[in-house]
C-alpha positions as CSV (number, residue, x, y, z in Angstrom):
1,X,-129.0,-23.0,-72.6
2,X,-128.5,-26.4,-74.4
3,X,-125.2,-26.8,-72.5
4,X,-126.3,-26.3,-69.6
5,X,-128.7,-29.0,-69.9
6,X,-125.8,-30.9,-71.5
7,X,-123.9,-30.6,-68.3
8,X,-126.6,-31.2,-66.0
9,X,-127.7,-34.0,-67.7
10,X,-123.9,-35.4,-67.8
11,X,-123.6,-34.9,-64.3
12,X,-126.6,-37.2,-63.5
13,X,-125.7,-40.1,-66.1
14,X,-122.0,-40.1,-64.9
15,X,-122.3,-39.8,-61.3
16,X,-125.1,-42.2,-60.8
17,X,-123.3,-44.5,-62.9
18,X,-119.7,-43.9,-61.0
19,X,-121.5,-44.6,-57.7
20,X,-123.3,-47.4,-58.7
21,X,-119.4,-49.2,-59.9
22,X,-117.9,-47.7,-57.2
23,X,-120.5,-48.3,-54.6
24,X,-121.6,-51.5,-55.4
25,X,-120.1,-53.7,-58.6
26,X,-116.7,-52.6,-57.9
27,X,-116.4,-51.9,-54.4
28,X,-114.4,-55.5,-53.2
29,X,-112.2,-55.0,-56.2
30,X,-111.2,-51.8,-55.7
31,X,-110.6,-53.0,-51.9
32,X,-108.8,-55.8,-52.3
33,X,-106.1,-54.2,-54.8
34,X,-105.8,-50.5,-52.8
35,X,-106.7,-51.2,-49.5
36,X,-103.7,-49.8,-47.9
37,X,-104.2,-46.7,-49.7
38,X,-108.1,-46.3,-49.6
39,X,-108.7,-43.7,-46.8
40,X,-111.2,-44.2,-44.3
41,X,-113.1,-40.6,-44.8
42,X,-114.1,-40.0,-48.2
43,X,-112.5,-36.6,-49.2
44,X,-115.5,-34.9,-50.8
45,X,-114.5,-31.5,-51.4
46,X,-111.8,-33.0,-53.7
47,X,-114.5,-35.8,-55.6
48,X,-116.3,-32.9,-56.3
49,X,-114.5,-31.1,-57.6
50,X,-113.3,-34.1,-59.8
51,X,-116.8,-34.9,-61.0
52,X,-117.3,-30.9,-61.6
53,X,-114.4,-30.7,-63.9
54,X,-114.7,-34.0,-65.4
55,X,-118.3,-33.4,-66.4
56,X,-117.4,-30.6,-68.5
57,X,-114.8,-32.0,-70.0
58,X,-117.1,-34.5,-71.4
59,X,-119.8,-32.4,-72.5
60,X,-116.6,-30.2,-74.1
61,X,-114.6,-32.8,-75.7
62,X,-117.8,-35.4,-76.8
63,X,-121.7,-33.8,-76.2
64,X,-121.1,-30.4,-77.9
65,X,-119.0,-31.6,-81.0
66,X,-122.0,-34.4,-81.5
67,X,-124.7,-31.7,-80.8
68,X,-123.1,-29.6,-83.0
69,X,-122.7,-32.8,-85.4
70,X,-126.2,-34.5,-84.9
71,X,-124.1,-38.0,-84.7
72,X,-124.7,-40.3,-81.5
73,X,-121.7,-42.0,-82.7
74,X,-119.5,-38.8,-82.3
75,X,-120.9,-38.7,-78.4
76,X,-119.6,-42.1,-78.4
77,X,-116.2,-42.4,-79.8
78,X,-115.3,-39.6,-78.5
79,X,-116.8,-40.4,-75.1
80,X,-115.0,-43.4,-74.9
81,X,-111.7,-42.1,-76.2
82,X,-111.5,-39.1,-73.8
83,X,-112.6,-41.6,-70.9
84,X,-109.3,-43.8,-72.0
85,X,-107.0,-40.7,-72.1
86,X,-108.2,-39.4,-68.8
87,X,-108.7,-42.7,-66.6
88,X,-105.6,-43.9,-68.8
89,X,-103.5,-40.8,-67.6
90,X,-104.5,-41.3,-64.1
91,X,-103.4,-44.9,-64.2
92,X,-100.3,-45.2,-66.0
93,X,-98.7,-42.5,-64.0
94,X,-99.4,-44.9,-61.1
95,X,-98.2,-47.9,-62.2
96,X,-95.0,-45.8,-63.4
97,X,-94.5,-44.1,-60.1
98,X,-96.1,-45.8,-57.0
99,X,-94.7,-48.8,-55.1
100,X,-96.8,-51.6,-55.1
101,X,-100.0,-50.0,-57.9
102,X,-101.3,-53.2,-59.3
103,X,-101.5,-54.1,-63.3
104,X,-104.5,-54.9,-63.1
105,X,-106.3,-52.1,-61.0
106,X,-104.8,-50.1,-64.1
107,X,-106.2,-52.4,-66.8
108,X,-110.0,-52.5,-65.4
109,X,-109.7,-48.7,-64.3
110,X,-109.2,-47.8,-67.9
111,X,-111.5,-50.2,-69.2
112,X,-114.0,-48.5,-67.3
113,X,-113.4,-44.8,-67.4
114,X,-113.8,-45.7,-71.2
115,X,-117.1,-47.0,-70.8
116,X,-118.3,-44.9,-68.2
117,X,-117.4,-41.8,-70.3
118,X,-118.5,-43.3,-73.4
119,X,-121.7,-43.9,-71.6
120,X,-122.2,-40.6,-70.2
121,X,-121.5,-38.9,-73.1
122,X,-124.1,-41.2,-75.2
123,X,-126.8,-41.0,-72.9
124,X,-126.3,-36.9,-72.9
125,X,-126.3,-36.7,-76.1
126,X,-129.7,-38.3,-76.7
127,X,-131.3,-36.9,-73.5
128,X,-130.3,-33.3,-74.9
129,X,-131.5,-34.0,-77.8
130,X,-135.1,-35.0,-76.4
131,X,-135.5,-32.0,-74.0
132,X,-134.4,-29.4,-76.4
């Protein structure tokens, strides 16, 4: 039962943090550098399934060990270095194979998939921690 309230708890921290930097602080960035490859529908069925996934992973990879640990600093690291891996996979393999992926929509995507993550997995930590 803890993990589910792991994940659920994730899913709020990291999704209302994602739309908030995608929605608002990071919107005209991520405009002007992608804009001829930003669609004009949002495909849901597919961000779902990405935040789905990607929750887990967290709570997987960076909650459970730092449950299992008692050490807010393990939700950390490891948030932050699974959130570099991922958002760093996603971005390198851009730059390497698309025409025209910009340097630095790479550097501040990584940047923040590290801190979102990191984030996420912090504030799970200690918000499982006080309901359980």
């Amino acid at each position: 039962m803890i993990y589910a309230k792991a994940y659920a708890l994730t899913l709020v921290v990291f999704f209302g943090l994602d739309f908030l930097w995608l929605g608002l602080v990071a919107r005209g960035f991520y405009a002007s550098q992608l804009a001829h490859l930003i669609r004009d529908n949002v495909n849901f069925l597919a961000a779902g399934a990405f935040y789905l996934a990607y929750v887990a992973g967290i709570v997987f990879f960076a909650v459970a060990p730092a449950l299992a640990e008692g050490s807010w600093r393990k939700a950390l690291v490891s948030g932050v270095v699974l959130g570099l891996l991922a958002y760093g996979t996603y971005d390198m393999t851009n730059l390497a194979t698309l025409k025209d992926w910009p340097v630095a929509m790479s550097l501040v995507d990584m940047v923040w998939g590290g801190f979102v993550t990191g984030a996420a997995a912090l504030a799970a930590y200690g918000l499982t921690r006080a309901v359980s």
